[in-house]
C-alpha positions in Angstrom: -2.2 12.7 -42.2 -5.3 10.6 -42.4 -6.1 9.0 -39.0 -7.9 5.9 -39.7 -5.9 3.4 -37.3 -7.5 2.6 -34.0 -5.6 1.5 -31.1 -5.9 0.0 -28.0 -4.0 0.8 -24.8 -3.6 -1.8 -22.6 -2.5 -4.1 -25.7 -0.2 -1.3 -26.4 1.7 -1.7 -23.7 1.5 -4.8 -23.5 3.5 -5.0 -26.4 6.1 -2.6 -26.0 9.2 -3.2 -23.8 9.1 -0.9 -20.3 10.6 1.8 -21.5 12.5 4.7 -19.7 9.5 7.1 -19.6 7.4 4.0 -17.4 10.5 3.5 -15.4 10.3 7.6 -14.8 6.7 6.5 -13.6 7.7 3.9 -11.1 10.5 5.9 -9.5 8.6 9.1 -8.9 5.5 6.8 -7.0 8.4 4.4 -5.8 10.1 8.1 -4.0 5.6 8.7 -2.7 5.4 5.3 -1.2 9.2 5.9 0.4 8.6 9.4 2.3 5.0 8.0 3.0 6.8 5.5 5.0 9.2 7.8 6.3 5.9 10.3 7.5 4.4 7.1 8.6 7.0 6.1 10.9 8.2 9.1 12.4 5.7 9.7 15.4 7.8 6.4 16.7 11.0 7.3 16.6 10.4 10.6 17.9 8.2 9.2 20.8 10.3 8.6 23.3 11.9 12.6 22.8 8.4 13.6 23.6 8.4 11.8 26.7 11.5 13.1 27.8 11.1 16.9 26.7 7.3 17.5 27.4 7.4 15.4 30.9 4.6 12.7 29.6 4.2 9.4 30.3 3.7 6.8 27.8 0.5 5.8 27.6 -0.4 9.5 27.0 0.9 8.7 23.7 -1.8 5.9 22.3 -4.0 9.1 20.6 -0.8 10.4 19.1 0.2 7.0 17.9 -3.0 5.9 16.3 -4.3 9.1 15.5 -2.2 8.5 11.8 -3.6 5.5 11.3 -7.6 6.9 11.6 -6.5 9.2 9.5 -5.2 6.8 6.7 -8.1 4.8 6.8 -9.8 8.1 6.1 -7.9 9.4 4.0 -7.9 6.1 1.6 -11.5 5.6 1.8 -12.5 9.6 0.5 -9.5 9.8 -1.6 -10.7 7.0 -4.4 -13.8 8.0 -5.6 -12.5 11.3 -5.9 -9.2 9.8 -8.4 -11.4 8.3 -10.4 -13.7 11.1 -11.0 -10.6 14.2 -11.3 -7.1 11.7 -11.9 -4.8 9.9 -10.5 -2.2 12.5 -10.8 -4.2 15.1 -9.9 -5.3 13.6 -6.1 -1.7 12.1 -5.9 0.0 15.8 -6.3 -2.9 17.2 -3.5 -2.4 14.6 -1.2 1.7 14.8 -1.2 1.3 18.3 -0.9 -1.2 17.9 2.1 0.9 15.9 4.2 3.9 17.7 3.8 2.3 20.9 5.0 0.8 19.0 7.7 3.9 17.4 8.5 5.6 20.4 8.9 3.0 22.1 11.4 3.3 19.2 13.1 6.7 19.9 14.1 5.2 23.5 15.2 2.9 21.6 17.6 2.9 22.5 21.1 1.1 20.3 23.5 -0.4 16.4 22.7 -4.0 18.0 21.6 -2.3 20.0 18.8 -0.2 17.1 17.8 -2.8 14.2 17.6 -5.0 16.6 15.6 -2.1 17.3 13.5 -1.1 13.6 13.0 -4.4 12.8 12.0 -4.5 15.2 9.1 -1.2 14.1 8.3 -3.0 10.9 8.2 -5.4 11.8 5.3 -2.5 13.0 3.1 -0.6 9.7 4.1 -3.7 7.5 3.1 -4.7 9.2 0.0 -1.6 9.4 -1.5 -0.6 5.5 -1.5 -4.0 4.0 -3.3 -2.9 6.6 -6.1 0.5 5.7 -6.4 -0.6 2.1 -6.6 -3.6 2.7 -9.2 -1.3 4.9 -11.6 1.7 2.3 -11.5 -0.1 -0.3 -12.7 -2.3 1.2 -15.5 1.4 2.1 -16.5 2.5 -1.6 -16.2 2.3 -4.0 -19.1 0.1 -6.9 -18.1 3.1 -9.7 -17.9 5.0 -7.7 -15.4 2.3 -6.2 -13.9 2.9 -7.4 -10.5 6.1 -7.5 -10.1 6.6 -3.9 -10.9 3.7 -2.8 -8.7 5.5 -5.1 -5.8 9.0 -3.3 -6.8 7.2 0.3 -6.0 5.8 -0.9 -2.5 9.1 -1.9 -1.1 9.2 1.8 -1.0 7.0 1.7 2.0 9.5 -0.2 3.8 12.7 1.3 2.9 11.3 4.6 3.5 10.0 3.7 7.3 13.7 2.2 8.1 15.5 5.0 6.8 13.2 6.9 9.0 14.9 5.1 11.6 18.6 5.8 10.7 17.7 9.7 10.1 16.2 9.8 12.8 18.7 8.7 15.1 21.3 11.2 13.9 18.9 14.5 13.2 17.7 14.4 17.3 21.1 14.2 18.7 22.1 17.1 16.6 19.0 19.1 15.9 15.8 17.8 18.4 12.7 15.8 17.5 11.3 18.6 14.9 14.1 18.2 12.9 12.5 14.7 11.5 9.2 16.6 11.0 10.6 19.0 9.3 12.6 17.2 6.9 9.2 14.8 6.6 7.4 17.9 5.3 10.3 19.3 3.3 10.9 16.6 1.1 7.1 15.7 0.1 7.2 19.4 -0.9 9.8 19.2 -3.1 8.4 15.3 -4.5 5.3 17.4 -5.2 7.0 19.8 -7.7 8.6 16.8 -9.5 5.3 15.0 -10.1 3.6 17.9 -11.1 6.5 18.3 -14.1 7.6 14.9 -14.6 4.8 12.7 -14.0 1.5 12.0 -16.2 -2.0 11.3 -16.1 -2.7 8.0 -16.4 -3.5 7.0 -19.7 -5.9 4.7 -19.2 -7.7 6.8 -17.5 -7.3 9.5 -20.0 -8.8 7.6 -22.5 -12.0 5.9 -20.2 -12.8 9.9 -18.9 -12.6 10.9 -22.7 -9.9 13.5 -22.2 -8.5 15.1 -25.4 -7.3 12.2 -27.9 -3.7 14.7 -28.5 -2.9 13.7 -24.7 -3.1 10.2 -24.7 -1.3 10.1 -28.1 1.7 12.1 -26.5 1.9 10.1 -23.8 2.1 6.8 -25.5 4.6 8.1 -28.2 7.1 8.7 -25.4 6.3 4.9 -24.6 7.0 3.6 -28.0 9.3 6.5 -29.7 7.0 5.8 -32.5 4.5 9.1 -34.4 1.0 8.3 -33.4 -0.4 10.7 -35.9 -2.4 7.8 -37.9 -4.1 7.1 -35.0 -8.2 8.3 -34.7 -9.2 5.9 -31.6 -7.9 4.8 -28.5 -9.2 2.7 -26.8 -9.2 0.7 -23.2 -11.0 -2.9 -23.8 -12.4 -3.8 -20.3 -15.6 -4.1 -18.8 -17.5 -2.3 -16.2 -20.9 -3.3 -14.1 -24.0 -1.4 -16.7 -25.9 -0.5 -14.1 -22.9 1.3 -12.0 -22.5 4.5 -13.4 -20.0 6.0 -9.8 -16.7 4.3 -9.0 -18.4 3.0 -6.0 -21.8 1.5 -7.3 -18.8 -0.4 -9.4 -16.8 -1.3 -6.4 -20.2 -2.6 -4.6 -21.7 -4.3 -7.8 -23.0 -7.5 -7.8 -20.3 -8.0 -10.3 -17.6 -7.3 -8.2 -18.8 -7.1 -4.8 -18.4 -10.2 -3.4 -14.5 -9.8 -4.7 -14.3 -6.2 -2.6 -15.1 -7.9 0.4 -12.9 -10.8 0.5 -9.9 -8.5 -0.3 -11.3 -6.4 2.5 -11.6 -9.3 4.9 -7.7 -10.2 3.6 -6.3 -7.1 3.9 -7.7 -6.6 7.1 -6.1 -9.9 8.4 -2.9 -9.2 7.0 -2.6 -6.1 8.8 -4.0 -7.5 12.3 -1.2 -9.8 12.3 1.4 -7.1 11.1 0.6 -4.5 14.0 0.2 -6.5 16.9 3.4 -8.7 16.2 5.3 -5.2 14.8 3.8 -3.4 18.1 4.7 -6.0 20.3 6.9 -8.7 19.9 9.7 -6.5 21.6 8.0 -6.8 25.2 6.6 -10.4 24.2 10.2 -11.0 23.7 11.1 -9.6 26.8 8.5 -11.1 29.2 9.9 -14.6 27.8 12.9 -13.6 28.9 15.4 -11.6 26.2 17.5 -9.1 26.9 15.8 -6.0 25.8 18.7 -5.4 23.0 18.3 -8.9 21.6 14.2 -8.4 21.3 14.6 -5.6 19.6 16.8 -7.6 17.4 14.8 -10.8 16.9 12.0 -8.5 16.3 14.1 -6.4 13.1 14.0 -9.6 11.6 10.2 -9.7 11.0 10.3 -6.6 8.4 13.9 -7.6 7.0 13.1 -10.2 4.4 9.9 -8.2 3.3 11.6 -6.6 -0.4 12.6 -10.2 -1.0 8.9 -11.6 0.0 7.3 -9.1 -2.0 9.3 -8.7 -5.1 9.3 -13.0 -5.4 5.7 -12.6 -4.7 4.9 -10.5 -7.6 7.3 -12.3 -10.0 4.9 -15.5 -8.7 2.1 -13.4 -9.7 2.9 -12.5 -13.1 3.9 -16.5 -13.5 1.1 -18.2 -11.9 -2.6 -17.8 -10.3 -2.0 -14.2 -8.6 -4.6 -14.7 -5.9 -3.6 -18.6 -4.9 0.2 -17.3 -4.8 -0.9 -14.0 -2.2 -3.2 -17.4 -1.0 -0.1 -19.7 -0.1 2.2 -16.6 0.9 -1.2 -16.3 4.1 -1.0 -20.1 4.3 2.9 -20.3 4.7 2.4 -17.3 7.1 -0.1 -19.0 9.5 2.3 -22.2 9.4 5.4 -20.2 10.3 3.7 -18.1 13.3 2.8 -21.0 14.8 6.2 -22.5 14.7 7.7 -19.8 16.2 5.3 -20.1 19.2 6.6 -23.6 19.6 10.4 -22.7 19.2 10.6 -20.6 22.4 13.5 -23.1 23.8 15.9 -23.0 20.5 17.1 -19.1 19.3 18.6 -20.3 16.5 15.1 -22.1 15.0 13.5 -18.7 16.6 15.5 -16.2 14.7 15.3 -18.5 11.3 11.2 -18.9 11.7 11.0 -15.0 12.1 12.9 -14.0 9.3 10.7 -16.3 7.5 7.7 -15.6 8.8 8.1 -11.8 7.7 9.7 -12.7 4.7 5.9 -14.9 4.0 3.8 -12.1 5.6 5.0 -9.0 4.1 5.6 -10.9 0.7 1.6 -11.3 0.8 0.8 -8.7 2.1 2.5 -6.2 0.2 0.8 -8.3 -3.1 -2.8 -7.0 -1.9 -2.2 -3.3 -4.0 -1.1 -5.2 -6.9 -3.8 -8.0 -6.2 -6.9 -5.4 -6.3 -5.4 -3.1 -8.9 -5.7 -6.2 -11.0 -9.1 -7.4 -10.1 -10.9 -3.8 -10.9 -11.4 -2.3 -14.4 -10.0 1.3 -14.8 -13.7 3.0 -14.6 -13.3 2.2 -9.8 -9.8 0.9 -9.9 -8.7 4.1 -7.5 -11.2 3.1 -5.7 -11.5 -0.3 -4.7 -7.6 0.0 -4.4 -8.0 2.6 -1.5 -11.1 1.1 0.1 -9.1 -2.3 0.8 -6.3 0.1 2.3 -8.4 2.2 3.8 -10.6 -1.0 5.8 -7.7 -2.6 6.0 -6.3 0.3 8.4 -8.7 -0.9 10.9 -7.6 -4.3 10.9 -4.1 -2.4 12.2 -5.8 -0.5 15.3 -7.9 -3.7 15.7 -4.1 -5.2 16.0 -2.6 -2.9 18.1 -5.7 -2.8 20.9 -5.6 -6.7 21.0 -1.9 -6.5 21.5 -3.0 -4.6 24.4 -5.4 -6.8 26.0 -3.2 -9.6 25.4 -0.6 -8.1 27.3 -3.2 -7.2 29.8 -4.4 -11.0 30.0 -0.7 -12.0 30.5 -1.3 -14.5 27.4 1.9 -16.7 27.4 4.3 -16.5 24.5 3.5 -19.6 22.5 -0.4 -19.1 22.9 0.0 -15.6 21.1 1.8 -17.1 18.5 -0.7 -20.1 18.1 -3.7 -17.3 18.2 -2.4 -15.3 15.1 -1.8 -17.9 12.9 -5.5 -17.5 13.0 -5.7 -14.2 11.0 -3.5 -15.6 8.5 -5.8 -18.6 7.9 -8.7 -16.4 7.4 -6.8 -14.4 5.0 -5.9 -17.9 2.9 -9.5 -18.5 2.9 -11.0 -15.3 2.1 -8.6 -15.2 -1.5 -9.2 -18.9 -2.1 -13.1 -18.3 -1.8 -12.5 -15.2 -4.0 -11.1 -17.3 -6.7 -13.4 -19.9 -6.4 -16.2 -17.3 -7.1 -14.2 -15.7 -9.9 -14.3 -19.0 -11.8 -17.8 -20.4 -11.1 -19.5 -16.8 -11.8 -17.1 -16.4 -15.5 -16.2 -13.4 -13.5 -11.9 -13.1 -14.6 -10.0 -9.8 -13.7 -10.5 -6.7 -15.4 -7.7 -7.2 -17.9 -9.1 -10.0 -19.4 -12.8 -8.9 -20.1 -13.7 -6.9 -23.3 -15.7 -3.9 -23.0 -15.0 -1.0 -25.2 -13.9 2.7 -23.8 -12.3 5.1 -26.3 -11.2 8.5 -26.3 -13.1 11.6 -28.5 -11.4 13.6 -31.2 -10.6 17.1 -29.9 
């Protein structure tokens, strides 16, 4: 057959429905995002086992605790330039199969020393393999939908860490505190074997590295269910910086630099506000005086309305202005905290303004992915994806150590609530000033500029 028609890819999806094969997609990074919560989560819910069986006391537990999240940050930050020079797939595959193996010698571990080093290479895995799952979802994602259906596959993150929870609570009882281990290096195991057969490269990125033209037509046919032997080019219709020829000089450009580091700033925020109120709002609850069953309670709210924030969130997205949605989500948050510091006398306004709250903050926070994935062309998309989540990690231990010296201070109830609406604030401002420097510099997402990459014949 004479192969004379050129396409291009992203306008190929675009204009196809999302078929069963994309849905395979979002499932099998959905099912990463899930057991990297799980992973994520566990060192809690085994914690106080620890204490109990190795004759500890609690504090001894901060390395073991933040050890993961140095080790995400770490993870994220190597982990993107290296998908967008070898494939999505390729470094999503490693790091699932990293953390499961280290997962499961952490279960082996003997004393703390062993167990914070372990945790910190299960850290790596952990942070590498979310930034791919993100990236590969949405170069799968037609533009309309886009967010929405990256949003969908980050709920996974927070199912995944609450089922931890339930799991968790029956496996010790019956089985000890390795059991969770265990099963959270099992199953990333067996995940890995599925993605290596079921899951593909992204196209995109097939296409932009110049990969063999029969790929990419394979791929999309399973899309469509329409022959793509008529086709000679493919192409991906974006622009990258000229002068950037790594995934990093693209991520620093003066084209899109200025953009990195307000989602940086954002991110970073975001996840100051998460962690210290996720950390501890339990004992802030309890020094106001709660019962410690009903903080633990009040604070279950916080997370609970997150899959409604974030899947309304990235329907807003697809609908509207992306970044002034994730914008107003920071703005509602900061409004909300602040309430809740000045509720302290009425539970029922307490428990509605938390659910809200976390409903608000997890809605925009879980938008950041979906939020960069958008702004970056497909040349450092991997990339500046896992560099906001990998600063952003440090935002969470800045979190969690001001918990600490808040708690040391004895800061009063309402002023911690009044303090982090601050975070949030600077979050609002950091997207709105992103924005505003999109429009004055001509400077639109990826997806709408026009540059030209296209795929060899082989």
């Amino acid at each position: 057959m004479n192969q004379t028609r050129t396409v291009d890819v992203p306008t190929y999806i675009n204009a196809h429905r999302f078929s069963g094969y994309q849905w395979l997609v979002l499932i099998l990074c959905f099912f990463v995002v899930a057991i990297d919560g799980f992973d994520t989560a566990a060192i809690g819910y085994i914690a106080p086992s620890l204490v109990q069986q190795w004759h500890i006391d609690r504090g001894s537990l901060g390395p073991v605790l933040s050890a993961a999240l140095f080790g995400l940050a770490g993870g994220a930050i190597f982990a993107g330039p290296l998908a967008d020079k070898l494939g999505r797939k390729t470094l999503l595959v490693l790091s699932v199969v990293f953390f499961g193996i280290a997962s499961l010698a952490t279960a082996f571990a003997q004393d703390l020393e062993t167990l914070t080093a372990l945790r910190f290479l299960t850290g790596l895995g952990l942070g590498a393999a979310m930034p791919n799952a993100v990236t590969l979802i949405s170069e799968y994602a037609p533009q309309t939908r886009r967010a929405v259906v990256v949003n969908t596959m980050f709920c996974g993150f927070p199912l995944g860490a609450s089922a931890g929870g339930f799991v968790a609570s029956w496996l010790i009882p019956h089985f000890g505190w390795h059991s969770v281990l265990v099963l959270g290096g099992v199953l990333p195991l067996v995940l890995s074997a599925l993605l290596l057969l079921c899951l593909p490269e992204s196209v995109k990125f097939l296409v932009v590295r110049q990969k063999p033209i029969e790929r990419v037509r394979r791929i999309l046919s399973r899309i469509s269910g329409e022959p793509l032997d008529d086709v000679g080019l493919f192409t991906v219709n974006e622009a990258a910086p000229t002068q950037a020829g790594s995934a990093v000089g693209v991520v620093l450009s003066k084209q899109y630099g200025f953009g990195s580091l307000m989602l940086w700033v954002t991110y970073f925020m975001g996840l100051v506000i998460f962690y210290l109120l996720t950390s501890w709002m339990p004992l802030l609850f309890k020094d106001a005086g709660f019962s410690i069953e009903r903080a633990a309670l009040i604070t279950a709210l916080f997370p609970l309305g997150g899959g409604i924030g974030t899947i309304l969130s990235g329907w807003c997205m697809d609908k509207f202005n992306a970044q002034k949605v994730v914008a107003v989500g920071y703005a509602i948050t900061a409004v909300l905290v602040y309430a809740v510091g000045q509720a302290m006398g009425n539970i029922g306004a307490l428990v509605v303004l938390i659910f809200l709250a976390g409903t608000a903050m997890n809605g925009a926070q879980s938008s950041m992915p979906s939020l960069a994935a958008m702004f970056y062309p497909t040349h450092g998309r991997a990339t500046g994806v896992a560099w906001m989540l990998g600063v952003g990690r440090f935002g969470g231990i800045a979190g969690a150590l001001l918990g600490a010296e808040l708690m040391r201070r004895h800061m009063g109830f309402a002023a911690t609530f009044s303090l982090l609406a601050i975070p949030a604030v600077i979050a609002t401002v950091a997207l709105l000033a992103k924005n505003a420097w999109e429009q004055a510099s001509g400077n639109p997402p990826a997806s709408s500029r026009d540059a030209r990459h296209s795929t060899p014949m082989h």
